[in-house]
mmCIF file of the N, C-alpha and C atoms, coordinates in Angstrom:
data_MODEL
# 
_entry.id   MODEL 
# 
loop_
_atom_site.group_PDB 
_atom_site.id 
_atom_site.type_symbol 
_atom_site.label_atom_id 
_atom_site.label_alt_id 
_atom_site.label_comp_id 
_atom_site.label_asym_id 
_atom_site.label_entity_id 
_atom_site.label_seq_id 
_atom_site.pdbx_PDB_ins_code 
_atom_site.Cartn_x 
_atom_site.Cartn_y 
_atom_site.Cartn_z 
_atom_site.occupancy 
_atom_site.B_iso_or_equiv 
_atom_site.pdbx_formal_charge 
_atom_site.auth_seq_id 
_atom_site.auth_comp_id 
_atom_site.auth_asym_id 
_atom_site.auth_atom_id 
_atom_site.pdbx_PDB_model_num 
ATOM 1   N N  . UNK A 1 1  ? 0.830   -1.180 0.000   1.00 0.00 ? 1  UNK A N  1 
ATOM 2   C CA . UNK A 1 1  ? 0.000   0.000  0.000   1.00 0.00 ? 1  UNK A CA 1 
ATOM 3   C C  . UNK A 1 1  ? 0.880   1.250  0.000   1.00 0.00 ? 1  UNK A C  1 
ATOM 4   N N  . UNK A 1 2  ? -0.203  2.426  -0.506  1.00 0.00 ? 2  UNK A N  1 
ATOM 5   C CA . UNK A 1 2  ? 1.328   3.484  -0.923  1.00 0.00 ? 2  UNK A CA 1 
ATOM 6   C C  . UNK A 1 2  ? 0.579   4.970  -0.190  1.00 0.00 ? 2  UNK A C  1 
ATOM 7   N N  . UNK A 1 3  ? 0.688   5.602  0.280   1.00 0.00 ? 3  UNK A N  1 
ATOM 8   C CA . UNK A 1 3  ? 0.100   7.050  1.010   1.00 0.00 ? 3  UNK A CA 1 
ATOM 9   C C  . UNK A 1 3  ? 0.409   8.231  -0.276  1.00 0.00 ? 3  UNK A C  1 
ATOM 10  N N  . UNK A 1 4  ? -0.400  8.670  -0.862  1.00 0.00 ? 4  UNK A N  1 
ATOM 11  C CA . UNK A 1 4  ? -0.331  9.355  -1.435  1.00 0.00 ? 4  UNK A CA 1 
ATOM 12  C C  . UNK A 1 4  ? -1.393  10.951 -1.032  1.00 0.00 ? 4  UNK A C  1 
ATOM 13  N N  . UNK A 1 5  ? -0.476  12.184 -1.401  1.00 0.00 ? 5  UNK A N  1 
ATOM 14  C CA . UNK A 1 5  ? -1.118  13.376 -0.888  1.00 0.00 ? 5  UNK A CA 1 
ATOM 15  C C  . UNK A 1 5  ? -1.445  14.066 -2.862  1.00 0.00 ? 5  UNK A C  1 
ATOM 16  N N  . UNK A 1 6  ? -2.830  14.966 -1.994  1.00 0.00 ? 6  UNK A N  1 
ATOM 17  C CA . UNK A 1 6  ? -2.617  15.966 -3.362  1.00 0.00 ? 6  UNK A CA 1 
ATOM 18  C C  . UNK A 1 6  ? -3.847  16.712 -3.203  1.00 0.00 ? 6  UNK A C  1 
ATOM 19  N N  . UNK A 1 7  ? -3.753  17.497 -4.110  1.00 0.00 ? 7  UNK A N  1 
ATOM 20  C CA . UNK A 1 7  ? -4.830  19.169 -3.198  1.00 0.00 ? 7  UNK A CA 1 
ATOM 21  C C  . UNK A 1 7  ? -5.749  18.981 -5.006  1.00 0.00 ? 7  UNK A C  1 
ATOM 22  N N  . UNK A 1 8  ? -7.016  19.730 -4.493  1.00 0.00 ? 8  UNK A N  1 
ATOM 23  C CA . UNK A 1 8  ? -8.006  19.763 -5.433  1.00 0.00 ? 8  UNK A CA 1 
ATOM 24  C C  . UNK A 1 8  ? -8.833  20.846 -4.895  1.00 0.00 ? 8  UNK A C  1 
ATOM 25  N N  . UNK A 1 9  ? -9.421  21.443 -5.957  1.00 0.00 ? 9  UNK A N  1 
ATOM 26  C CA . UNK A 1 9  ? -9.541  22.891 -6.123  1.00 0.00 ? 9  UNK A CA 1 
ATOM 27  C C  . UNK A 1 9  ? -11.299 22.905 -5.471  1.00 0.00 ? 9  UNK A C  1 
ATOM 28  N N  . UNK A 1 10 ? -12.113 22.001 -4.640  1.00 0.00 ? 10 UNK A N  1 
ATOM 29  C CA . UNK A 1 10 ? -13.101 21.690 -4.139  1.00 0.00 ? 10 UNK A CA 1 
ATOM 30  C C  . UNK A 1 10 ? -13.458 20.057 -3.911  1.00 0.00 ? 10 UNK A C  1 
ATOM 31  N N  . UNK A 1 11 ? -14.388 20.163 -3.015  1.00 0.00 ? 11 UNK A N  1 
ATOM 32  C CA . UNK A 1 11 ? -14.531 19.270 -2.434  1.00 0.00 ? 11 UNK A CA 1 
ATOM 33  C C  . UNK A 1 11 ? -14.997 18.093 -3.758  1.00 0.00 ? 11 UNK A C  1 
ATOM 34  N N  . UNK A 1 12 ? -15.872 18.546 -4.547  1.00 0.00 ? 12 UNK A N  1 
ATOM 35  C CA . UNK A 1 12 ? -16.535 17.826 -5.504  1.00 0.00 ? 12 UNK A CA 1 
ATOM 36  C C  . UNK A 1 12 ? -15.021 17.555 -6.072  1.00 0.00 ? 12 UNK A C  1 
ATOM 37  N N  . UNK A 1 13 ? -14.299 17.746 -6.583  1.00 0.00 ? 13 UNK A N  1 
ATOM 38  C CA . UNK A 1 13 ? -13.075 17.373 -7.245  1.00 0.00 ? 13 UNK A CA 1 
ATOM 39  C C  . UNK A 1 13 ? -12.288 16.498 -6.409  1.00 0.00 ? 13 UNK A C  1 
ATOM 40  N N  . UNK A 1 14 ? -12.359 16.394 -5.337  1.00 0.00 ? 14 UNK A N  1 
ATOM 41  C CA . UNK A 1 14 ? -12.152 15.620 -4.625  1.00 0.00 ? 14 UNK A CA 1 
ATOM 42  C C  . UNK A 1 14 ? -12.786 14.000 -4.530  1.00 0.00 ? 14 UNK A C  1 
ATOM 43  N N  . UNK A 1 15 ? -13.912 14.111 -4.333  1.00 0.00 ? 15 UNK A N  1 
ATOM 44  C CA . UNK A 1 15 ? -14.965 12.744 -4.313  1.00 0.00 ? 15 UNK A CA 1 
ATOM 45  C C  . UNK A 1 15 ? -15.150 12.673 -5.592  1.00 0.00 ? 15 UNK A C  1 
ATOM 46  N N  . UNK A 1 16 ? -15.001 13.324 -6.971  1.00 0.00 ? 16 UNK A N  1 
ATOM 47  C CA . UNK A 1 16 ? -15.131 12.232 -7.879  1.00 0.00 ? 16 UNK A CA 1 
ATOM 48  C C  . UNK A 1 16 ? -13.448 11.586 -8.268  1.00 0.00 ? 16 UNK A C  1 
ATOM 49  N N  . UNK A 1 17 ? -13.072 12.348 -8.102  1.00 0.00 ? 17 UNK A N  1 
ATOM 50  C CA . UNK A 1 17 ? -11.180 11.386 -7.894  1.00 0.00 ? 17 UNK A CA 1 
ATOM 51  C C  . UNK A 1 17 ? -11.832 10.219 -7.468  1.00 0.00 ? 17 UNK A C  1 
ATOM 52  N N  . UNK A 1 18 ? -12.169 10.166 -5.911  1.00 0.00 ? 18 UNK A N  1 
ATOM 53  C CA . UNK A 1 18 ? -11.927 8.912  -5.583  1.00 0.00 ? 18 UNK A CA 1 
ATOM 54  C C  . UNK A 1 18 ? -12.997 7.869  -5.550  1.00 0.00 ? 18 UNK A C  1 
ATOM 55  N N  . UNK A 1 19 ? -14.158 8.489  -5.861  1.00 0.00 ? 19 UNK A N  1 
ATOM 56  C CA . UNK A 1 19 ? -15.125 7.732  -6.875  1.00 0.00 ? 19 UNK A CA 1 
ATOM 57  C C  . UNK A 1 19 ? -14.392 6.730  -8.053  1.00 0.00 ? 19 UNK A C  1 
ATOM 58  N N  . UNK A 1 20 ? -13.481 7.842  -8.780  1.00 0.00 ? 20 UNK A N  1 
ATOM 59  C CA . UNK A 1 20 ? -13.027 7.143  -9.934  1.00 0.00 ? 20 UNK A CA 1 
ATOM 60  C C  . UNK A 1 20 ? -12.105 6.082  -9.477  1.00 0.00 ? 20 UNK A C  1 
ATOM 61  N N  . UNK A 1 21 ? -11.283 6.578  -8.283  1.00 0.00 ? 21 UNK A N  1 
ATOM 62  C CA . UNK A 1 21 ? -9.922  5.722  -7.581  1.00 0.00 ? 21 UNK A CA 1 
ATOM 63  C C  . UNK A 1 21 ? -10.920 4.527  -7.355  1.00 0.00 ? 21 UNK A C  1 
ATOM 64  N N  . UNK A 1 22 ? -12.056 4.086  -6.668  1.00 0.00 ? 22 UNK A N  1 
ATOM 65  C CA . UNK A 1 22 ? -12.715 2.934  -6.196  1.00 0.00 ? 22 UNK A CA 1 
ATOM 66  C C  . UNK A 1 22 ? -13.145 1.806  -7.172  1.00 0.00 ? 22 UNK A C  1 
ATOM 67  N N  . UNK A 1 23 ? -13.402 2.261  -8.614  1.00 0.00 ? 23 UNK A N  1 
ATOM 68  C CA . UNK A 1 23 ? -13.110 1.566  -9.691  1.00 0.00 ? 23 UNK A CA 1 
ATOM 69  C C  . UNK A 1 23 ? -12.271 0.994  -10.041 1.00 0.00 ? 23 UNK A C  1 
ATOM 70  N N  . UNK A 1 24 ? -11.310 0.981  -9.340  1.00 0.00 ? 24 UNK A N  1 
ATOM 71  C CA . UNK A 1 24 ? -9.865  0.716  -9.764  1.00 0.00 ? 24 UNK A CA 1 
ATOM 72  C C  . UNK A 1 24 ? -8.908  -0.302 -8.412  1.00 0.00 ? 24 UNK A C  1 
ATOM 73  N N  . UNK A 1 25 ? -9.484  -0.101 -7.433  1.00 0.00 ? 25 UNK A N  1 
ATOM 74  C CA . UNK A 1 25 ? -8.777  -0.621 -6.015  1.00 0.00 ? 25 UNK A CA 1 
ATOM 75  C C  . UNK A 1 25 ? -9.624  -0.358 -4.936  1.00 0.00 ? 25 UNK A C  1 
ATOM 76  N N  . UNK A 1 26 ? -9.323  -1.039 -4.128  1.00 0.00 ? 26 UNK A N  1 
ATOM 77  C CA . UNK A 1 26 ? -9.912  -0.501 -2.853  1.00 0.00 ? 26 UNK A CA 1 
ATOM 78  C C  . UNK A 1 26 ? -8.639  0.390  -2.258  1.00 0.00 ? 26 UNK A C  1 
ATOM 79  N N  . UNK A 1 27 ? -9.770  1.849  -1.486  1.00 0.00 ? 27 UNK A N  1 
ATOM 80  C CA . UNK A 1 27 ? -8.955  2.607  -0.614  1.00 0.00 ? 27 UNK A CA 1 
ATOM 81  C C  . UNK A 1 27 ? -9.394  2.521  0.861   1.00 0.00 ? 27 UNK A C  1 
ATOM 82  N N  . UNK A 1 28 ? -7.592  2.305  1.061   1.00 0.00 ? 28 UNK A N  1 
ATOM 83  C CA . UNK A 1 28 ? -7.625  1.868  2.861   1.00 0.00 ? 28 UNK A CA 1 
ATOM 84  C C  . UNK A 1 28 ? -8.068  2.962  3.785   1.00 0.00 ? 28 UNK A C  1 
ATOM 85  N N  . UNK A 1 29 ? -7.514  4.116  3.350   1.00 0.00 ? 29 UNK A N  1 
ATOM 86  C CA . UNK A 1 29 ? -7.331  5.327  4.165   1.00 0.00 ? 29 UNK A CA 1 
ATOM 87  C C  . UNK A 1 29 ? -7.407  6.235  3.226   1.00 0.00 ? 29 UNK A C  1 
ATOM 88  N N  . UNK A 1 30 ? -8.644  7.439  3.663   1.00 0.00 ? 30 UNK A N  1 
ATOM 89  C CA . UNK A 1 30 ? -8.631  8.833  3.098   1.00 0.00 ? 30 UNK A CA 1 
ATOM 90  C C  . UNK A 1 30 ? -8.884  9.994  4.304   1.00 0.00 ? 30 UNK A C  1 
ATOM 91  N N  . UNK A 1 31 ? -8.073  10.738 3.705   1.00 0.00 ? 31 UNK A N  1 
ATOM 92  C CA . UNK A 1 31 ? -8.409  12.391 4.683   1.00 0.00 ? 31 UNK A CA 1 
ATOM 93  C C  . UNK A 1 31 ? -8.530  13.121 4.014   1.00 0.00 ? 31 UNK A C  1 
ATOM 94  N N  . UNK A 1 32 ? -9.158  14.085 4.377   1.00 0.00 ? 32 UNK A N  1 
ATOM 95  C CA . UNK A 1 32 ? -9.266  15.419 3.475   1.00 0.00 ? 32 UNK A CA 1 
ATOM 96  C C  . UNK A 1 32 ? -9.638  16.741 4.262   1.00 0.00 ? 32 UNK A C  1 
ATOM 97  N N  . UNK A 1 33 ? -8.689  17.659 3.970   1.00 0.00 ? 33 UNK A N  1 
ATOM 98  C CA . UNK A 1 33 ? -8.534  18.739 4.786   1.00 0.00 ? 33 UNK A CA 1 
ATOM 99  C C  . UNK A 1 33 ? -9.137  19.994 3.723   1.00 0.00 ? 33 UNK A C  1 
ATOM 100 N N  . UNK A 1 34 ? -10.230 21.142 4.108   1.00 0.00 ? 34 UNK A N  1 
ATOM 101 C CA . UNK A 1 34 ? -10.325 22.171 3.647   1.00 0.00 ? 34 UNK A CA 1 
ATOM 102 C C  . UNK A 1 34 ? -10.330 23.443 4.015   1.00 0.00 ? 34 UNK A C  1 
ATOM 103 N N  . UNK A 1 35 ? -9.572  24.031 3.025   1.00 0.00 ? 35 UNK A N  1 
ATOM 104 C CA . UNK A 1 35 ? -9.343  25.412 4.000   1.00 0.00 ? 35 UNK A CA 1 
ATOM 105 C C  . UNK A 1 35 ? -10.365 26.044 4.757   1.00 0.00 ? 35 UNK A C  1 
ATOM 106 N N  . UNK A 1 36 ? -10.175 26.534 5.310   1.00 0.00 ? 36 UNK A N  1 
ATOM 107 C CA . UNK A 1 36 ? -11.238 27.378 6.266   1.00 0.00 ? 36 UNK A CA 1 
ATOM 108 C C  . UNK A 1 36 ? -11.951 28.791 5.282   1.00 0.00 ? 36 UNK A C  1 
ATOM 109 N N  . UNK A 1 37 ? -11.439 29.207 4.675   1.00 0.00 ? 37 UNK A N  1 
ATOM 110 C CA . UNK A 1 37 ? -12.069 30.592 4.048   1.00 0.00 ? 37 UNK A CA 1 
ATOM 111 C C  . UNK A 1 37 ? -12.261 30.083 2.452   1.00 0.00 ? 37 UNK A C  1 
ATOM 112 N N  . UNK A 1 38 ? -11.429 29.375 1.441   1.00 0.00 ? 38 UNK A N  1 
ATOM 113 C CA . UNK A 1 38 ? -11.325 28.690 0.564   1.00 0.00 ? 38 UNK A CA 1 
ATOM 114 C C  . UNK A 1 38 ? -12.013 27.757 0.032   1.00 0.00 ? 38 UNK A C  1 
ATOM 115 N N  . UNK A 1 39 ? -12.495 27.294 -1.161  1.00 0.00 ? 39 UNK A N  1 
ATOM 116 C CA . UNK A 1 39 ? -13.297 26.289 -1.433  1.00 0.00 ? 39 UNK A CA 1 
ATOM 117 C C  . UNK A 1 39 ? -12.026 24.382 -1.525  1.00 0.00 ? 39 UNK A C  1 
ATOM 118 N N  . UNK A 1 40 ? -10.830 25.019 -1.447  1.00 0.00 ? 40 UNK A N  1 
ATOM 119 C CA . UNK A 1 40 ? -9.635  24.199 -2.153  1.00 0.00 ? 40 UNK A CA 1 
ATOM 120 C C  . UNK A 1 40 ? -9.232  23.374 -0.995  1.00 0.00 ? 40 UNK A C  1 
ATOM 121 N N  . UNK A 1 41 ? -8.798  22.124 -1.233  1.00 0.00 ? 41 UNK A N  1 
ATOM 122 C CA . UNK A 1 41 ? -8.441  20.921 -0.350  1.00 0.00 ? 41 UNK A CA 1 
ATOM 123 C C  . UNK A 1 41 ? -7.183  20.357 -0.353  1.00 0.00 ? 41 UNK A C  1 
ATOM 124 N N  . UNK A 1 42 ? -6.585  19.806 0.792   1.00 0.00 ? 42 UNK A N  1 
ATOM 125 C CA . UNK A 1 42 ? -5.939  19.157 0.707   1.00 0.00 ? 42 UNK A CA 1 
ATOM 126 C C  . UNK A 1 42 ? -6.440  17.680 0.775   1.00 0.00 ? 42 UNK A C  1 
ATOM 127 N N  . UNK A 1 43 ? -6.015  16.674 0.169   1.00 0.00 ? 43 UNK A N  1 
ATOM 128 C CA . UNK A 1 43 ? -6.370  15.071 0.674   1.00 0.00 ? 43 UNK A CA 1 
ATOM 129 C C  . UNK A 1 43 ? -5.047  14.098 0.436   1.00 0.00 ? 43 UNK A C  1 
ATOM 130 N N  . UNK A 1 44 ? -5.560  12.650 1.316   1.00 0.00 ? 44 UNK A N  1 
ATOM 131 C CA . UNK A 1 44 ? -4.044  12.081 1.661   1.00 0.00 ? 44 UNK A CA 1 
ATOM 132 C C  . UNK A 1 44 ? -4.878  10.906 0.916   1.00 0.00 ? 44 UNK A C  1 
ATOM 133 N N  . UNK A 1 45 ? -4.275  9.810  0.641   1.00 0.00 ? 45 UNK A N  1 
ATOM 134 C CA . UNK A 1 45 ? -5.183  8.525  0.580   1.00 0.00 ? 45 UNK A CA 1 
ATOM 135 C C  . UNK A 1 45 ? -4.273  7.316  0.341   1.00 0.00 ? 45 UNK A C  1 
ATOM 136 N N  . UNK A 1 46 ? -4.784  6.335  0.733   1.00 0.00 ? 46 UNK A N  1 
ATOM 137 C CA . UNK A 1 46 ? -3.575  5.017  0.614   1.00 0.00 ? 46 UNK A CA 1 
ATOM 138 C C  . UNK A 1 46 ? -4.559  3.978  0.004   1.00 0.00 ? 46 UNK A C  1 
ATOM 139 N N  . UNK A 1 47 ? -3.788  3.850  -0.839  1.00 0.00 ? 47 UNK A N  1 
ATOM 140 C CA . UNK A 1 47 ? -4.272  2.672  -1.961  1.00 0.00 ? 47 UNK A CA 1 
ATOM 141 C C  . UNK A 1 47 ? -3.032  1.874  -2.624  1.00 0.00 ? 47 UNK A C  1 
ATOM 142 N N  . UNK A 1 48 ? -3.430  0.684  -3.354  1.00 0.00 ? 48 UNK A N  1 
ATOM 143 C CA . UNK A 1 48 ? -2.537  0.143  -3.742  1.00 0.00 ? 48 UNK A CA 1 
ATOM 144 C C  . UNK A 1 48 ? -2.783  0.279  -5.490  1.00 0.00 ? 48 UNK A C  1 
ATOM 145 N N  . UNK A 1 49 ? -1.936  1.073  -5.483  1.00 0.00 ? 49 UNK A N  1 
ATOM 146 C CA . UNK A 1 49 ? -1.957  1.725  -7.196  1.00 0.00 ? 49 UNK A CA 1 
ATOM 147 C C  . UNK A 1 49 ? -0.852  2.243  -7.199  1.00 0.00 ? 49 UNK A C  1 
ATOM 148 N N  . UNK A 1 50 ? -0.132  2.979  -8.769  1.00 0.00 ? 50 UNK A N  1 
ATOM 149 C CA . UNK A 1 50 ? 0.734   3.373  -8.757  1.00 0.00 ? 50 UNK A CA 1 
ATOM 150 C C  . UNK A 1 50 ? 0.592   4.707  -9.201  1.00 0.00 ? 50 UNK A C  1 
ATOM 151 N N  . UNK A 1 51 ? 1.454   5.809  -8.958  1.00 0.00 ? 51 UNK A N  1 
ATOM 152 C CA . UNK A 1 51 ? 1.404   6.918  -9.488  1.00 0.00 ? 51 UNK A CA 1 
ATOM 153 C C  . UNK A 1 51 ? 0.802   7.264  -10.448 1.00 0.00 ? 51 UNK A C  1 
ATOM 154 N N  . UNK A 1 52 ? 1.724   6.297  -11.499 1.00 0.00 ? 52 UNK A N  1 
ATOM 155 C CA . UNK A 1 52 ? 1.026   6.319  -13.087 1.00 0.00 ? 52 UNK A CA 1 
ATOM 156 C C  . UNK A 1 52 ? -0.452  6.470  -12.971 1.00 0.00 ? 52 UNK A C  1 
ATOM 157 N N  . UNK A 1 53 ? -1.235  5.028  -12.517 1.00 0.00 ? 53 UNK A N  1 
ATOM 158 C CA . UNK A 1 53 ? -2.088  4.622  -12.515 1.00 0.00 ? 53 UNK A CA 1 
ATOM 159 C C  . UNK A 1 53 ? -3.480  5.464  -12.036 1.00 0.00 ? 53 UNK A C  1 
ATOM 160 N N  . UNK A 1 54 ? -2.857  6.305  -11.126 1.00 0.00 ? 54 UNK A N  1 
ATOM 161 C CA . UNK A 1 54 ? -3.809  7.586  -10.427 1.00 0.00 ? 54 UNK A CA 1 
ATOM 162 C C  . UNK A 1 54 ? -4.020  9.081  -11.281 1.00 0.00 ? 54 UNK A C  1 
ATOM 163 N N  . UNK A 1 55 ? -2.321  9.058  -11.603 1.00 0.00 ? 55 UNK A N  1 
ATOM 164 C CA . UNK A 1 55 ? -2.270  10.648 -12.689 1.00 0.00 ? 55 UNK A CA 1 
ATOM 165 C C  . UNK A 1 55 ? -3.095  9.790  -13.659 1.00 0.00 ? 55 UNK A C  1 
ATOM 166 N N  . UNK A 1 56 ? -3.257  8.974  -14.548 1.00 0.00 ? 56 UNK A N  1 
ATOM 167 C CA . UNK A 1 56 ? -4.260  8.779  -15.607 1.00 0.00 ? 56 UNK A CA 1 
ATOM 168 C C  . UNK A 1 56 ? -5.458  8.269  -15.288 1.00 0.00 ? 56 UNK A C  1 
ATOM 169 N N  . UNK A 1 57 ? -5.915  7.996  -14.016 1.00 0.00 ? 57 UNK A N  1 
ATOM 170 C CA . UNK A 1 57 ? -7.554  8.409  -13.632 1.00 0.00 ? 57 UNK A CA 1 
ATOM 171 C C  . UNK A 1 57 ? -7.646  9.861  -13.029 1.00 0.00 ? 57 UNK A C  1 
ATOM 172 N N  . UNK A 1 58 ? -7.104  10.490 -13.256 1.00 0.00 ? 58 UNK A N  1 
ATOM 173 C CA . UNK A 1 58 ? -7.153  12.115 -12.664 1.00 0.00 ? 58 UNK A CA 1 
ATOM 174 C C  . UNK A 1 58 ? -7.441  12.875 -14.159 1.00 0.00 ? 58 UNK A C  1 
ATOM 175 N N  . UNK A 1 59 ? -6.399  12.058 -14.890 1.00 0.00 ? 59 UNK A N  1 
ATOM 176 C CA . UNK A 1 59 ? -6.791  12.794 -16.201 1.00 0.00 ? 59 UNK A CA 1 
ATOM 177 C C  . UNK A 1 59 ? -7.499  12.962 -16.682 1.00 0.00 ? 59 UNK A C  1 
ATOM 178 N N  . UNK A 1 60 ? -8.437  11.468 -16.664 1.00 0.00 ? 60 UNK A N  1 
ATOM 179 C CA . UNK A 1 60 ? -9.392  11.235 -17.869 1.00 0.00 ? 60 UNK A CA 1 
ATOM 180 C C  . UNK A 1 60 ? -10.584 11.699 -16.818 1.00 0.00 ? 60 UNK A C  1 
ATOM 181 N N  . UNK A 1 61 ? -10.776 12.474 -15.884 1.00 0.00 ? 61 UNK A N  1 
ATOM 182 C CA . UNK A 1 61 ? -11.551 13.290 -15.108 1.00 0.00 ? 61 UNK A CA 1 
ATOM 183 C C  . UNK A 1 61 ? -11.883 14.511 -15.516 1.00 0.00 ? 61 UNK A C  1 
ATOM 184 N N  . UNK A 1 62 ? -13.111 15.135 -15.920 1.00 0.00 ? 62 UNK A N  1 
ATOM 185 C CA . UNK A 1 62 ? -12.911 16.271 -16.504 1.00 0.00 ? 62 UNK A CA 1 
ATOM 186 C C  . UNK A 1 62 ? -12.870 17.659 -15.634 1.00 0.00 ? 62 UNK A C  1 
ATOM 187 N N  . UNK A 1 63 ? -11.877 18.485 -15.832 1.00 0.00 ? 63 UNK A N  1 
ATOM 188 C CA . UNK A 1 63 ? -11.628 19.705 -14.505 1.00 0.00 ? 63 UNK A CA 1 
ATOM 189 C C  . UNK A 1 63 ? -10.825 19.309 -13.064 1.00 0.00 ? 63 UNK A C  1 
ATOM 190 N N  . UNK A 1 64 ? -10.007 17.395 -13.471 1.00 0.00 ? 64 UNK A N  1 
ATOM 191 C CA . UNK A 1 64 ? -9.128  17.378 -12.475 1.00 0.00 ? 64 UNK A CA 1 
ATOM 192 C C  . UNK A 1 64 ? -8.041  17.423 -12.697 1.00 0.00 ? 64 UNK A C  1 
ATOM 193 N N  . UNK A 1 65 ? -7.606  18.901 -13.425 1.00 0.00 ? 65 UNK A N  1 
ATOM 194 C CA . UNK A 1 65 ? -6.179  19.169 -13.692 1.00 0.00 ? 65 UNK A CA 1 
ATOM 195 C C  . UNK A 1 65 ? -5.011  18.972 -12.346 1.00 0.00 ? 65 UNK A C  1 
ATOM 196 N N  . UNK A 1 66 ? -5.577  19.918 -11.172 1.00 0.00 ? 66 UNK A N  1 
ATOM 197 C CA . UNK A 1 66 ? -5.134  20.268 -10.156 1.00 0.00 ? 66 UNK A CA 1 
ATOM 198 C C  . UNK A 1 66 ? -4.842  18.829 -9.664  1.00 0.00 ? 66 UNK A C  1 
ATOM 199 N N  . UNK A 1 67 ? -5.815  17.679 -9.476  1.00 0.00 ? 67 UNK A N  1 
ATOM 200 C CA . UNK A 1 67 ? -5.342  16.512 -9.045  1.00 0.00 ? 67 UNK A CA 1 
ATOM 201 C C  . UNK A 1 67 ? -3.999  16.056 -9.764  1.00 0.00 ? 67 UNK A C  1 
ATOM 202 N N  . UNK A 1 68 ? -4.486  16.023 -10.768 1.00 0.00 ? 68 UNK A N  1 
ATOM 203 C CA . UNK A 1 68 ? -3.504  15.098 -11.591 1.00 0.00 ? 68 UNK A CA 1 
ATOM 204 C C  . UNK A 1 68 ? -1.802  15.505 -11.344 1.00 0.00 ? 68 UNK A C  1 
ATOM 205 N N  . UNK A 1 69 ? -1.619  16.601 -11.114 1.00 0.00 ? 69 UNK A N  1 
ATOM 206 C CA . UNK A 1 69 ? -0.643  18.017 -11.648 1.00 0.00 ? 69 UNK A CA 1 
ATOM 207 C C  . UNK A 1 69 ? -0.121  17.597 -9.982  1.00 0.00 ? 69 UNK A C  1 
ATOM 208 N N  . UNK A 1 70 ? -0.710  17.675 -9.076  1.00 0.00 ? 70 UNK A N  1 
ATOM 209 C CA . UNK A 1 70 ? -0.384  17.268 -7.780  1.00 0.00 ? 70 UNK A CA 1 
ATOM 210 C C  . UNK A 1 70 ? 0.048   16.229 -6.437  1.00 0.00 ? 70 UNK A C  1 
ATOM 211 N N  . UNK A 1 71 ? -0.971  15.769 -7.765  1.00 0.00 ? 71 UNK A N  1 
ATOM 212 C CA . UNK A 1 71 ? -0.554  13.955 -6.732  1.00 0.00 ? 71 UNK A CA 1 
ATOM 213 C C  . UNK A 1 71 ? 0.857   13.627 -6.803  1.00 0.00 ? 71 UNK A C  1 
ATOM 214 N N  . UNK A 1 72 ? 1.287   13.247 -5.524  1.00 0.00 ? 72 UNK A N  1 
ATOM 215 C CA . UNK A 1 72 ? 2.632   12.631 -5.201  1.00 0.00 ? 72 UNK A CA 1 
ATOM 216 C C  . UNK A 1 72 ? 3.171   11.923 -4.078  1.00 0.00 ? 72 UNK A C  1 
ATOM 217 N N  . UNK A 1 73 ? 3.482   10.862 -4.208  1.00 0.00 ? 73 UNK A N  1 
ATOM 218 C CA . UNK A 1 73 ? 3.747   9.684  -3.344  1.00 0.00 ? 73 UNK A CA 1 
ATOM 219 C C  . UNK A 1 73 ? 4.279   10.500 -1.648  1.00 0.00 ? 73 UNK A C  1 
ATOM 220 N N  . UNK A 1 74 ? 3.477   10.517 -0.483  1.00 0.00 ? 74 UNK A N  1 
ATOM 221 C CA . UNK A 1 74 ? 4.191   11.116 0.458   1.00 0.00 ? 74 UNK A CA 1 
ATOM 222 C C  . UNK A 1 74 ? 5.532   10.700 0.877   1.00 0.00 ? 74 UNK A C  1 
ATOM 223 N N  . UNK A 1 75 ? 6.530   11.782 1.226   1.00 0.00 ? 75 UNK A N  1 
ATOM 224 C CA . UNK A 1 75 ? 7.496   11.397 1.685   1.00 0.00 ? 75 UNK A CA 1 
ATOM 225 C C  . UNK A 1 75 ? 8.874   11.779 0.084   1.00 0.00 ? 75 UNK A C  1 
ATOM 226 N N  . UNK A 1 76 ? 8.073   11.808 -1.402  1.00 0.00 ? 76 UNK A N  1 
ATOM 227 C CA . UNK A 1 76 ? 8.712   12.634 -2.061  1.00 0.00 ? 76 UNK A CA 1 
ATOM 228 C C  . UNK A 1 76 ? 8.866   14.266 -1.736  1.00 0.00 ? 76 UNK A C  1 
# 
């Protein structure tokens, strides 16, 4: 399993990521943090997928640039 972080520009951009991520794997662990004045998020999530595998379900998401552009294995 791999912890991966990455920020999205609202909450809805958020849950369909991992809508799309659940098609694909089961996820062990999600958080998701939003700013307080801001519509924009941070989220963490651990799944067993690979980078690749996430930036090209982020892609083929429409308006999840910010995911895609962001996601990165924690600890890079």
């Amino acid at each position: 399993m791999r912890k991966y972080g990455f920020r999205a520009e609202c909450l809805h951009d958020v849950f369909t990521f991992v809508a799309a991520v659940t098609e694909h794997s089961r996820i062990i662990d999600l958080r998701v943090k939003q700013d307080p004045i801001f519509p924009d998020c941070d989220a963490w999530l651990v799944v067993d997928l690979t980078l690749k595998e996430l930036k090209k379900i982020a892609r083929d998401i429409q308006d999840a640039h910010i995911v895609e552009e962001s996601i990165a294995l924690e600890g890079d």
